[in-house]
C-alpha positions, 0 to 999 in steps of 0.5 A: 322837338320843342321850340321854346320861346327865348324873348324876355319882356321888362316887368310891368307894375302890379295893378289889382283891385282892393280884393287882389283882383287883376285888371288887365290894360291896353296896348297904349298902356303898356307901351307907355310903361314899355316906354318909362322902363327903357328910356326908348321912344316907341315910335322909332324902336325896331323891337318892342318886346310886351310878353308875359307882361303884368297886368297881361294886356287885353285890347290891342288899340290904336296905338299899335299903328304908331309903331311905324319902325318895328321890325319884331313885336311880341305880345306873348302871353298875354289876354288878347281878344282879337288881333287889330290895329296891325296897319302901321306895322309896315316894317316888321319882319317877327310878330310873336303872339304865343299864348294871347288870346283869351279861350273864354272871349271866343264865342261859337258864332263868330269862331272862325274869325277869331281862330284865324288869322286874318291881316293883309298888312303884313303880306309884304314884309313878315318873315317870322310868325309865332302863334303857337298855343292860340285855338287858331283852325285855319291858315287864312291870312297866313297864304298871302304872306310873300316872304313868310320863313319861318311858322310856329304856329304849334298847339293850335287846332289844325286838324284839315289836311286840306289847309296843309295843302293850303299852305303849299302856295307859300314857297317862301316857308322854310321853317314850320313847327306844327306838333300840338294840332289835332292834325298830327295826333295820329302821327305821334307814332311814326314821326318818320311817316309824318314828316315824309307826308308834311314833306311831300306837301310843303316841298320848300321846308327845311325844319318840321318841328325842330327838325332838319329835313334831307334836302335830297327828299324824293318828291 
């Protein structure tokens, strides 16, 4: 069952060159449009919604940490090369970053790191993370997060069950889509016998991939 992304962003202004070619833009940029567009003041909102904006961003710069009030940020959609500047992102509870980094920035020597998640800031307070459709290959980062819900993190590059067993340690986790990943590949013909299995690892879930698990599982 798909879980599709309901969040809206406010249009940005086109910026492209003489020959129509389209110059993304930073963080601060957008933000500042963000700010124009709604008349709001960045660093009190608690919902700062930039995805699917135009020209995409691709750096996300110091003016991250400013956002000391927001509880849901998304990024979505965008061309982001690396996740940074997270450190005044102390009160959000949603982070939303489907669809952002650029494939062709990733190099090979440094692939693990960019295929990951890896920022402690958010341990304490993030109850939701979407990162679905982003290459990621492990959950570093994500096992620490003490109040970690919901996981959308679909369309990735899942494929060790060892990571799955990883993410046992966050008893927190209720709510976890995973289709997309190489991991559940072979699965696709018995759903059944692919949720039995995620179940049985992830004994505090609720939903797997949309769907409602029997809290009277047999473990």
């Amino acid at each position: 069952m798909a879980v599709r992304n309901q969040t809206r962003s406010v249009p940005a202004l086109r910026r492209e060159s003489a020959n129509n070619e389209v110059h993304p833009i930073s963080a601060s940029e957008a933000i500042a449009r963000w700010e124009k567009q709604t008349g709001q003041s960045a660093h009190q909102a608690k919902e700062i919604m930039l995805n699917g904006y135009y020209p995409p961003i691709n750096v996300m710069d110091a003016s991250i940490e400013k956002l000391l009030h927001c509880e849901k940020l998304s990024l979505s959609t965008n061309m982001i090369e690396k996740i940074a500047h997270l450190n005044g992102l102390r009160k959000s509870k949603n982070f939303i970053v489907w669809r952002v980094f650029r494939k062709s920035s990733i190099k090979k020597e440094d692939s693990s790191n960019r295929h990951s998640l890896q920022q402690e800031v958010l341990n304490e307070t993030l109850e939701e993370l979407w990162i679905s459709y982003n290459s990621i290959q492990k959950f570093d980062g994500i096992l620490n997060m003490k109040k970690l819900r919901v996981l959308y993190i679909s369309n990735n590059q899942i494929k060790d069950w060892s990571e799955i067993r990883h993410l046992a340690s966050v008893d927190t986790l209720e709510d976890l889509v995973l289709y997309g990943n190489p991991i559940h590949d072979e699965w696709k013909k018995d759903e059944d016998a692919w949720i039995e299995t995620v179940h049985k690892l992830l004994k505090s879930l609720k939903k797997l991939d949309g769907l409602f698990l029997k809290q009277d599982f047999d473990n």
